[in-house]
C-alpha positions in Angstrom: -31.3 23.4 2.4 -28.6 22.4 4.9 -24.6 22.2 4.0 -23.8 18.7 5.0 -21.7 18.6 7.8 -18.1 18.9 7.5 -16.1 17.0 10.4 -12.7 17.4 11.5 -9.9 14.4 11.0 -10.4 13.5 14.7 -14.5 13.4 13.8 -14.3 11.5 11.1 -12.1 8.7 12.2 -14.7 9.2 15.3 -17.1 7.7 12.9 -14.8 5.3 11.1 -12.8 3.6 13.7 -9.8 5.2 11.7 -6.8 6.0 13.0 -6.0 10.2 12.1 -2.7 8.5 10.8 -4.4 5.9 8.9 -6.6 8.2 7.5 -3.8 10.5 6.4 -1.8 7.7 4.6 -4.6 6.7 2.5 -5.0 10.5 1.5 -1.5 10.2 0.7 -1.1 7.4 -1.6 -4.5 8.7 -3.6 -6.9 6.8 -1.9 -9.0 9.8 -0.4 -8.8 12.0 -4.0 -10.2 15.8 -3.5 -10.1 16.2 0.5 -10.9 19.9 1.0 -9.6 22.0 3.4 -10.2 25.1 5.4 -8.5 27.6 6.7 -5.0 27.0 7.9 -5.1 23.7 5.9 -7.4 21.8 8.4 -8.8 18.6 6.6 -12.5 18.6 6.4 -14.3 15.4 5.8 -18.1 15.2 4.7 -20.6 11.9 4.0 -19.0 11.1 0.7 -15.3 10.7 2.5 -16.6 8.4 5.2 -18.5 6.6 3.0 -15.4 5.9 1.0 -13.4 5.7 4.4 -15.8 3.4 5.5 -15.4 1.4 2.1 -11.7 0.9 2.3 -11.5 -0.3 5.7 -14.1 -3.1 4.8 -12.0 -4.1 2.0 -9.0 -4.3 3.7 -10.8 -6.1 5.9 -11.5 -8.8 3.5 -7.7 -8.7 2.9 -7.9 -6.3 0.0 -4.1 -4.6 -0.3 -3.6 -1.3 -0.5 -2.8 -1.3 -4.4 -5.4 -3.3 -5.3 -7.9 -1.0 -3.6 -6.1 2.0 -5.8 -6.5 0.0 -8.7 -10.1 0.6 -8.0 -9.5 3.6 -7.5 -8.0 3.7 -11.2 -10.6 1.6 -12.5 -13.6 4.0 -11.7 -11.7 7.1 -12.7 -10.6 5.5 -16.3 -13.6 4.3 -17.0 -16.0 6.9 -15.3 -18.2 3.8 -14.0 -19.1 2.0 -10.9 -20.4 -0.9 -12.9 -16.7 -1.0 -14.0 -15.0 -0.9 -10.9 -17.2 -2.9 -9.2 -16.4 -5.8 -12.2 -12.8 -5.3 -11.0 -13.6 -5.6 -7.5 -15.7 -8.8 -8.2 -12.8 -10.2 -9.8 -10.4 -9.5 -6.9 -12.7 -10.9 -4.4 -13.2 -14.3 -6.4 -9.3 -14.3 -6.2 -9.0 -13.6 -3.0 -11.6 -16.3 -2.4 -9.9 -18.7 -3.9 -6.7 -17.8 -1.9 -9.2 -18.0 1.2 -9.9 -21.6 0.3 -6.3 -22.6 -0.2 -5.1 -21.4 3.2 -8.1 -23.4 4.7 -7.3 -26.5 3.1 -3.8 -26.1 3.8 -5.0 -25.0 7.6 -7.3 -28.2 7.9 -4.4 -30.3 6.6 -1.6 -29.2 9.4 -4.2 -29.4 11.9 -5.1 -33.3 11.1 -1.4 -33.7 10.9 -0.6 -31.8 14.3 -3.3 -34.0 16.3 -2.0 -37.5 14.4 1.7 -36.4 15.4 0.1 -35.1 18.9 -1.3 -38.8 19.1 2.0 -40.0 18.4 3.8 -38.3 21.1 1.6 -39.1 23.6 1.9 -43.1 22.9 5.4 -42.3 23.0 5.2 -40.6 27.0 2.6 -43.6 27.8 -0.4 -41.3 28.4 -4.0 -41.7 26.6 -4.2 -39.2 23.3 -6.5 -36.0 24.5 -10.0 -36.2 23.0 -10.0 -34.4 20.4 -13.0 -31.8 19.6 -15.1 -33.0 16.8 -14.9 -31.2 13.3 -17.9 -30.4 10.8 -17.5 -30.4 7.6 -17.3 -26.6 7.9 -13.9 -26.9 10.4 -16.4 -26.1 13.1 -15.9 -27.6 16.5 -18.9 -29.1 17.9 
Protein backbone atom coordinates (compact mmCIF):
# COMPACT_ATOMS: atom_id res chain seq x y z
CA UNK A 1 0.00 0.00 0.00
CA UNK A 2 1.28 3.46 -0.98
CA UNK A 3 2.22 6.37 1.79
CA UNK A 4 0.10 9.22 0.61
CA UNK A 5 1.92 11.84 -0.65
CA UNK A 6 3.42 14.41 1.45
CA UNK A 7 3.84 17.97 -0.28
CA UNK A 8 5.95 20.74 0.56
CA UNK A 9 4.31 24.31 1.72
CA UNK A 10 5.03 25.64 -1.83
CA UNK A 11 3.00 22.28 -3.14
CA UNK A 12 0.35 22.48 -1.18
CA UNK A 13 -0.62 26.04 -1.53
CA UNK A 14 0.08 24.81 -5.33
CA UNK A 15 -3.08 22.95 -4.91
CA UNK A 16 -4.96 25.37 -2.71
CA UNK A 17 -4.45 28.69 -4.28
CA UNK A 18 -2.91 29.56 -0.66
CA UNK A 19 -0.54 31.81 -0.10
CA UNK A 20 2.85 29.97 1.91
CA UNK A 21 2.13 32.98 4.32
CA UNK A 22 -1.54 32.45 4.55
CA UNK A 23 -1.07 29.02 5.04
CA UNK A 24 1.42 29.53 7.89
CA UNK A 25 -0.90 32.01 9.85
CA UNK A 26 -3.69 29.63 9.97
CA UNK A 27 -1.12 26.97 11.33
CA UNK A 28 -0.42 29.55 13.78
CA UNK A 29 -3.56 30.58 15.32
CA UNK A 30 -4.63 26.66 15.53
CA UNK A 31 -6.39 26.33 12.43
CA UNK A 32 -4.01 23.61 10.78
CA UNK A 33 -3.68 21.40 14.35
CA UNK A 34 -0.92 18.49 13.98
CA UNK A 35 1.15 19.65 10.84
CA UNK A 36 4.11 17.25 10.72
CA UNK A 37 7.34 17.97 9.88
CA UNK A 38 10.62 16.52 8.50
CA UNK A 39 13.83 16.92 8.82
CA UNK A 40 15.16 20.33 9.50
CA UNK A 41 11.50 21.39 10.39
CA UNK A 42 10.15 21.47 6.78
CA UNK A 43 6.28 21.45 6.85
CA UNK A 44 4.76 18.52 5.15
CA UNK A 45 1.31 18.64 4.07
CA UNK A 46 -0.85 15.44 3.07
CA UNK A 47 -4.71 14.98 1.64
CA UNK A 48 -6.22 15.54 5.13
CA UNK A 49 -4.43 19.25 5.33
CA UNK A 50 -5.62 20.27 1.98
CA UNK A 51 -8.78 19.12 2.51
CA UNK A 52 -9.04 21.16 5.54
CA UNK A 53 -6.94 24.01 3.67
CA UNK A 54 -9.33 23.69 1.08
CA UNK A 55 -12.30 23.93 3.72
CA UNK A 56 -11.16 27.15 5.25
CA UNK A 57 -10.63 29.11 2.36
CA UNK A 58 -14.33 28.26 1.19
CA UNK A 59 -15.52 29.48 4.34
CA UNK A 60 -13.85 32.50 4.46
CA UNK A 61 -15.06 32.78 1.26
CA UNK A 62 -18.53 32.84 2.34
CA UNK A 63 -17.27 35.57 4.82
CA UNK A 64 -16.66 33.19 7.65
CA UNK A 65 -13.99 35.16 10.15
CA UNK A 66 -11.19 33.69 11.33
CA UNK A 67 -12.56 32.96 14.90
CA UNK A 68 -15.54 31.69 13.94
CA UNK A 69 -13.93 29.13 11.76
CA UNK A 70 -11.70 28.19 15.19
CA UNK A 71 -14.69 27.96 16.96
CA UNK A 72 -15.25 25.09 14.63
CA UNK A 73 -12.39 24.08 15.18
CA UNK A 74 -13.34 23.96 19.04
CA UNK A 75 -16.56 22.65 18.37
CA UNK A 76 -15.40 19.27 16.72
CA UNK A 77 -12.56 18.78 19.13
CA UNK A 78 -15.03 19.33 22.36
CA UNK A 79 -17.40 17.35 21.16
CA UNK A 80 -15.47 14.69 19.10
CA UNK A 81 -18.27 15.00 16.27
CA UNK A 82 -18.78 16.36 12.77
CA UNK A 83 -22.48 16.26 13.26
CA UNK A 84 -21.68 18.81 15.96
CA UNK A 85 -19.55 21.10 14.30
CA UNK A 86 -21.29 21.04 11.32
CA UNK A 87 -24.75 22.17 13.59
CA UNK A 88 -22.45 25.11 14.56
CA UNK A 89 -21.48 25.83 11.13
CA UNK A 90 -25.15 25.65 10.03
CA UNK A 91 -25.92 28.13 12.56
CA UNK A 92 -23.20 30.57 11.49
CA UNK A 93 -24.13 30.42 7.94
CA UNK A 94 -27.93 31.15 8.64
CA UNK A 95 -26.47 34.20 10.40
CA UNK A 96 -24.39 35.15 8.00
CA UNK A 97 -27.29 34.73 5.66
CA UNK A 98 -29.28 36.87 7.30
CA UNK A 99 -26.48 39.52 7.42
CA UNK A 100 -26.27 38.78 3.57
CA UNK A 101 -29.83 39.80 3.17
CA UNK A 102 -29.53 42.94 5.18
CA UNK A 103 -26.67 44.47 3.20
CA UNK A 104 -28.76 43.63 -0.01
CA UNK A 105 -31.69 45.42 1.12
CA UNK A 106 -29.78 48.12 2.42
CA UNK A 107 -27.72 47.89 -1.16
CA UNK A 108 -31.06 47.88 -3.24
CA UNK A 109 -32.22 50.86 -1.12
CA UNK A 110 -29.10 53.36 -1.83
CA UNK A 111 -29.12 52.28 -5.31
CA UNK A 112 -33.01 53.45 -5.85
CA UNK A 113 -32.06 56.42 -3.94
CA UNK A 114 -28.77 57.18 -5.98
CA UNK A 115 -30.70 56.99 -9.46
CA UNK A 116 -33.90 59.19 -7.93
CA UNK A 117 -31.20 61.82 -6.65
CA UNK A 118 -29.15 61.04 -10.12
CA UNK A 119 -32.67 62.05 -11.83
CA UNK A 120 -32.75 64.96 -9.77
CA UNK A 121 -29.48 66.31 -10.78
CA UNK A 122 -29.90 65.94 -14.15
CA UNK A 123 -33.31 68.08 -14.27
CA UNK A 124 -31.36 70.39 -12.42
CA UNK A 125 -28.29 70.68 -15.53
CA UNK A 126 -31.39 70.52 -18.10
CA UNK A 127 -30.37 67.20 -19.67
CA UNK A 128 -32.80 64.00 -20.04
CA UNK A 129 -32.21 61.36 -16.90
CA UNK A 130 -30.01 58.32 -18.33
CA UNK A 131 -32.05 55.16 -18.86
CA UNK A 132 -31.70 53.35 -16.39
CA UNK A 133 -31.05 49.33 -16.74
CA UNK A 134 -34.08 47.40 -15.67
CA UNK A 135 -34.04 45.39 -12.24
CA UNK A 136 -35.53 41.88 -11.51
CA UNK A 137 -36.79 41.09 -8.66
CA UNK A 138 -33.50 39.30 -7.97
CA UNK A 139 -31.36 42.97 -8.37
CA UNK A 140 -30.45 41.53 -11.79
CA UNK A 141 -30.02 43.83 -14.61
CA UNK A 142 -31.75 42.74 -17.68
Amino acid sequence: MNAPPELSIQQACDETGLSPRTVRYWEELGLLPGIRRKNGSRRVYGPDELERLRFIRRLKALGLSLAEIKELNAVYAIGGSTQAMLQRLDDLLGMHLGDLDGRIRELSALRDEMSKYRDHVASRIGVEPAAQPASDPDGESS
